[in-house]
N, C-alpha and C positions, 0 to 999 in steps of 0.2 A: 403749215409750211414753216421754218425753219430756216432763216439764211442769214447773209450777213453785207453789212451796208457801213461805209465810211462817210466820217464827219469830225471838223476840228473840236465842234461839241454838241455833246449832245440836242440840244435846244438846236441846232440847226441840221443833224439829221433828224430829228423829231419833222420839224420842219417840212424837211425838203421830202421825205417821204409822203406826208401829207399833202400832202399837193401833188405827187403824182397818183392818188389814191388808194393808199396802201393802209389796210389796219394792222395798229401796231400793239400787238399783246404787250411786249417787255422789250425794254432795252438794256443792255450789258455790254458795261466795257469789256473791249478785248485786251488782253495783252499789243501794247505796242513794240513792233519793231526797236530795239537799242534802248526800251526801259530801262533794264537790267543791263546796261554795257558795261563789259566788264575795261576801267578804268588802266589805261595803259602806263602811266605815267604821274607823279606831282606836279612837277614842275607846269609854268605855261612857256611853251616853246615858241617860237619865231612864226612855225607854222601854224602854230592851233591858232594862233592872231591871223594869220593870213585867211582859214578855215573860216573863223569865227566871221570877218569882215565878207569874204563872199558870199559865204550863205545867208546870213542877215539881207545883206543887200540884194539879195534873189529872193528872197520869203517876200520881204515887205513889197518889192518890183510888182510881186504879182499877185496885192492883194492881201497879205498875210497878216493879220493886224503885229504888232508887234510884241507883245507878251505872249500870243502861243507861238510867233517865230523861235524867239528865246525860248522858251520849251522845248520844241523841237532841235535846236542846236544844240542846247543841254544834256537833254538825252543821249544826243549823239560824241559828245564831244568824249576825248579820249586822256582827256586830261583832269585831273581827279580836281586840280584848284580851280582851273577855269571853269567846270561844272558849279564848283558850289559860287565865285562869283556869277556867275550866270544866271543862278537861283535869289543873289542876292539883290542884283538888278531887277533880277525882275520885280521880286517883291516890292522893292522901291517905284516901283512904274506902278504897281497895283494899288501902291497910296500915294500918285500921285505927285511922284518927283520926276523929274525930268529923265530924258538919257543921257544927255552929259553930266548931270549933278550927279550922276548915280555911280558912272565911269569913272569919276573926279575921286569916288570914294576909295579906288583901290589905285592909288598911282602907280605902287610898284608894271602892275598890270599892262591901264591904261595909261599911258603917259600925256602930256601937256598935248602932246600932237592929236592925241582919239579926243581927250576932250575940246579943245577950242576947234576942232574942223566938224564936229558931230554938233555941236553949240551950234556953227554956223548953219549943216544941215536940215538943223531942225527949225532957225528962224526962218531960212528960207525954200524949207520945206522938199528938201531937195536932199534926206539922208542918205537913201541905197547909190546915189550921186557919189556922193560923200566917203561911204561906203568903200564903193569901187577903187576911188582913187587913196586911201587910204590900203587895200589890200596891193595895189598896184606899187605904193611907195613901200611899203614891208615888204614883196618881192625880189625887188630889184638893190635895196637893201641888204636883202639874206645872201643874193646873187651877187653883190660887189664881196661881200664876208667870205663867200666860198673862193672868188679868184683871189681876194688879197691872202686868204691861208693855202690855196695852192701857190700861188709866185712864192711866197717864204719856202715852202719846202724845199723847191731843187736846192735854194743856196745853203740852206742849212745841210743837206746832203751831202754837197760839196764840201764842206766848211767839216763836217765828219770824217769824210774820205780822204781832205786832205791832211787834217790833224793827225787820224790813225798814221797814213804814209808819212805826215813825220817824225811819228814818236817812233816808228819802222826804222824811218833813218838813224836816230839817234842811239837807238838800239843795237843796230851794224856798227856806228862807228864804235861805242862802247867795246865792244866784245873783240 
């Protein structure tokens, strides 16, 4: 028989098969889901920070250790620079550097704020916390930027339409 069984690794579908008495011939990775995503973008946008913060702090919520979290957000992510810092983090967590020392390495990225509130997460143990209200403050954030560039537009509209109708007038008196 021939089928197919999910696990974040292998050693733990090995595992967990095992124990519900199952003989296991061979095991092979599949193709995951958004392996191969195809990279929307360079840049890291406003949102892929928002993205990056919720999911993290939903992987780890529920268990997720945190280097195949990052894995998993990596693959996903649609952002060709945030993927490879994402890889590069992680690496750093595989030898045993911190998450904020590791966040600290790309400021442009992560700025003062992801590192000293993620520091703090992690003394007291409390990141997807952390997390959350970091994705919550880049939100609301992105949402003042979107109304303060809506309120400039009318006026600058204005300020168009009234221009054009003056160089209009000016043109009538001329002639």
């Amino acid at each position: 028989m021939q089928d197919q069984a999910f696990a974040w690794t292998q050693q733990i579908l090995i595992s967990n098969l095992q124990n519900t008495g199952v003989v296991i011939l061979s095991v092979k990775n599949a193709d995951v889901a958004g392996e191969h995503k195809q990279r929307t973008h360079n840049k890291v946008r406003s949102k892929d920070l928002v993205l990056f913060a919720k999911e993290l702090a939903l992987l780890i919520e529920n268990g997720i250790p945190m280097i195949e979290a990052l894995e998993v957000i990596r693959r996903q992510a649609s952002s060709k620079k945030l993927a490879e810092t994402i890889l590069a983090v992680k690496k750093d967590l595989e030898n045993g550097a911190t998450l904020h020392g590791s966040l600290a390495k790309t400021p442009r990225i992560f700025g003062d704020l992801w590192v000293y509130l993620v520091e703090a997460g992690e003394v007291s143990s409390q990141i997807p916390f952390v997390l959350k209200h970091i994705q919550l403050f880049l939100e609301s954030r992105e949402e003042i930027m979107k109304k303060t560039v809506n309120a400039m537009i009318y006026p600058a509209i204005l300020m168009a339409v009234a221009g054009g109708a003056d160089l209009q007038a000016e043109v009538d008196v001329v002639e």
